[in-house]
Legacy VTK file of the C-alpha trace (Angstrom):
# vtk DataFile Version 3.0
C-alpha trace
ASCII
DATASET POLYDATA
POINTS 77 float
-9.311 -17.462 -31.295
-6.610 -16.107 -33.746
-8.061 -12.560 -32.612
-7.240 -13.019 -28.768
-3.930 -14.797 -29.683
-3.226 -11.715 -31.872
-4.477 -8.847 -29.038
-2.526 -10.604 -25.918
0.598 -11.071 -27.874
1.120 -7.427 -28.426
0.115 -6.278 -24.673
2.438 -6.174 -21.919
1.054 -6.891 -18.581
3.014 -4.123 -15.940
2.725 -5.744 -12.630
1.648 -3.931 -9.767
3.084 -5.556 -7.202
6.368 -2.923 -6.548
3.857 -0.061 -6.250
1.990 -1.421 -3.120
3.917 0.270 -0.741
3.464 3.589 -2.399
0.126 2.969 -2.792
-0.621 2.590 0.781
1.565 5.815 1.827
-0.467 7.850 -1.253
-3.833 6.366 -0.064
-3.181 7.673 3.317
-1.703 11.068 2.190
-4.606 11.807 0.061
-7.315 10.543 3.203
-5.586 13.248 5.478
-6.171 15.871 2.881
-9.512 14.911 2.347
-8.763 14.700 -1.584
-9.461 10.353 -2.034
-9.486 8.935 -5.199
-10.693 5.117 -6.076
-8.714 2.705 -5.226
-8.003 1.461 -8.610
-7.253 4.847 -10.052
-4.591 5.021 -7.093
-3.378 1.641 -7.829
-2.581 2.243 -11.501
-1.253 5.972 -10.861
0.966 4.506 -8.427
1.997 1.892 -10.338
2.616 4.413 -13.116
4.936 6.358 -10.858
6.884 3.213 -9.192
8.073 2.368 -12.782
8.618 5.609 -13.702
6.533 5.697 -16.725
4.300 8.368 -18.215
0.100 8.230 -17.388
-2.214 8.506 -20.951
-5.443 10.190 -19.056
-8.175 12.809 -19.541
-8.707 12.719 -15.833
-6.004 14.953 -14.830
-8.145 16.245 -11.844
-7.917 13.333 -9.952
-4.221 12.086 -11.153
-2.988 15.214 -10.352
-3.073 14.573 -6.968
-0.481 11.578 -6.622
2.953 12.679 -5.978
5.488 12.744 -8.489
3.455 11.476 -11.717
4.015 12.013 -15.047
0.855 12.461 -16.787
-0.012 13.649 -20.029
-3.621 14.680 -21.865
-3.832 13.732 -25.342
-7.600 14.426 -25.892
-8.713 18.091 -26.961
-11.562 18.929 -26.649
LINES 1 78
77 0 1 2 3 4 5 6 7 8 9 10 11 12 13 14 15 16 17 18 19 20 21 22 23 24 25 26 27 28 29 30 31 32 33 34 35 36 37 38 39 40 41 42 43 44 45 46 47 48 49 50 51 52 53 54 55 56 57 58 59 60 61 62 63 64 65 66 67 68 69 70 71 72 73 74 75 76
């Protein structure tokens, strides 16, 4: 129990709510383009952008796609 007090003490919940409206206007951007990604993915990339923070992700093929994100890579491979 001490180890889940620990771990959700020290994680801060974004919420997503603010980035539905880009969300839908991406989801629809990308459809005409024929470039989709999941719907999740969109989700958090959009909420990513809406607060205007920077996305952690290997998958820059896919996030590279959503309009105005910040994304950075910070595996090597």
């Amino acid at each position: 129990m001490q180890l889940i007090e620990a771990l959700s003490s020290s994680v801060f919940i974004i919420p997503i709510f603010d980035a539905i409206r880009l969300y839908g206007k991406e989801k629809a951007r990308l459809r005409s383009i024929g470039k989709m990604i999941s719907d999740f993915d969109l989700l958090i990339a959009c909420t990513a952008v809406e607060k205007n923070l920077t996305m952690i992700t290997e998958n820059l093929g896919e996030f590279e796609r959503i309009s105005d994100i910040q994304i950075k890579n910070w595996v090597i491979r």
